[in-house]
N, C-alpha and C positions, 0 to 999 in steps of 0.2 A: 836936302839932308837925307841920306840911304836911313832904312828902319830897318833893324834887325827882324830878321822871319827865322823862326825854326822851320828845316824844311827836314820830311821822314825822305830817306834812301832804300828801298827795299832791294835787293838779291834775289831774282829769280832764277830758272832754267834757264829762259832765253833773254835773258839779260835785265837790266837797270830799271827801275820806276820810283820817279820824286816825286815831293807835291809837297807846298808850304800847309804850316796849323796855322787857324785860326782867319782865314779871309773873312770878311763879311758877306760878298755876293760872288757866288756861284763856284765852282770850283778848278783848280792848275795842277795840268799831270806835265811831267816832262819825262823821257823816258832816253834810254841810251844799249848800247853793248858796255859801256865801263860807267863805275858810279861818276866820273868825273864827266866825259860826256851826257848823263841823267842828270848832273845838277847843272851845268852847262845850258842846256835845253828848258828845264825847268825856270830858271831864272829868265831866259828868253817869255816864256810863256808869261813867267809874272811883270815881265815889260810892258808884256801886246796884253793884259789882263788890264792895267793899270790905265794902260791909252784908252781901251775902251770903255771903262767905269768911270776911271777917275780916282783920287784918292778917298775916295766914300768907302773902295773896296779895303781899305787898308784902316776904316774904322772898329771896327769889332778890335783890332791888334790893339790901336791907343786906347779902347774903352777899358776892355780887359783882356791883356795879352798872357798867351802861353808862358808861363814860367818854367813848366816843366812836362815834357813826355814820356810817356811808360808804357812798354811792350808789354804785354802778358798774354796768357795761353789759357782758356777755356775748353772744354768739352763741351759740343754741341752733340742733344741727342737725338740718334738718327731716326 
């Protein structure tokens, strides 16, 4: 049975970078030229993520899963 992942899609200059919320061990970038090639690849990654862990990495999601993600913007002082 698939489990929903939130995954972030960023827009950069030189293109695409994904990566699901909330894994338990260790962390999945997937990157691309278009957001659909980035999440394309990303989901690749959380494939070959999953083969290697196991679903252990997909525990923190069933403990307590992302419900909600939020952008926001700080000033850091230089």
């Amino acid at each position: 049975m698939a489990r929903p992942l939130k995954i972030v899609v960023e827009r950069h200059a030189d293109g695409y970078v994904a990566y699901p919320l909330g894994l338990a061990r260790g962390a999945v970038i997937g990157q691309g030229d278009t957001y659909e090639e980035a999440l394309l690849d990303v989901r690749s990654a959380i494939s070959f993520h999953l083969e290697t862990f196991g679903n252990e990495a997909l525990a923190l999601i069933e403990e307590d899963p992302v419900l909600e993600a939020f952008v926001a913007e700080a000033a850091i002082p230089a």
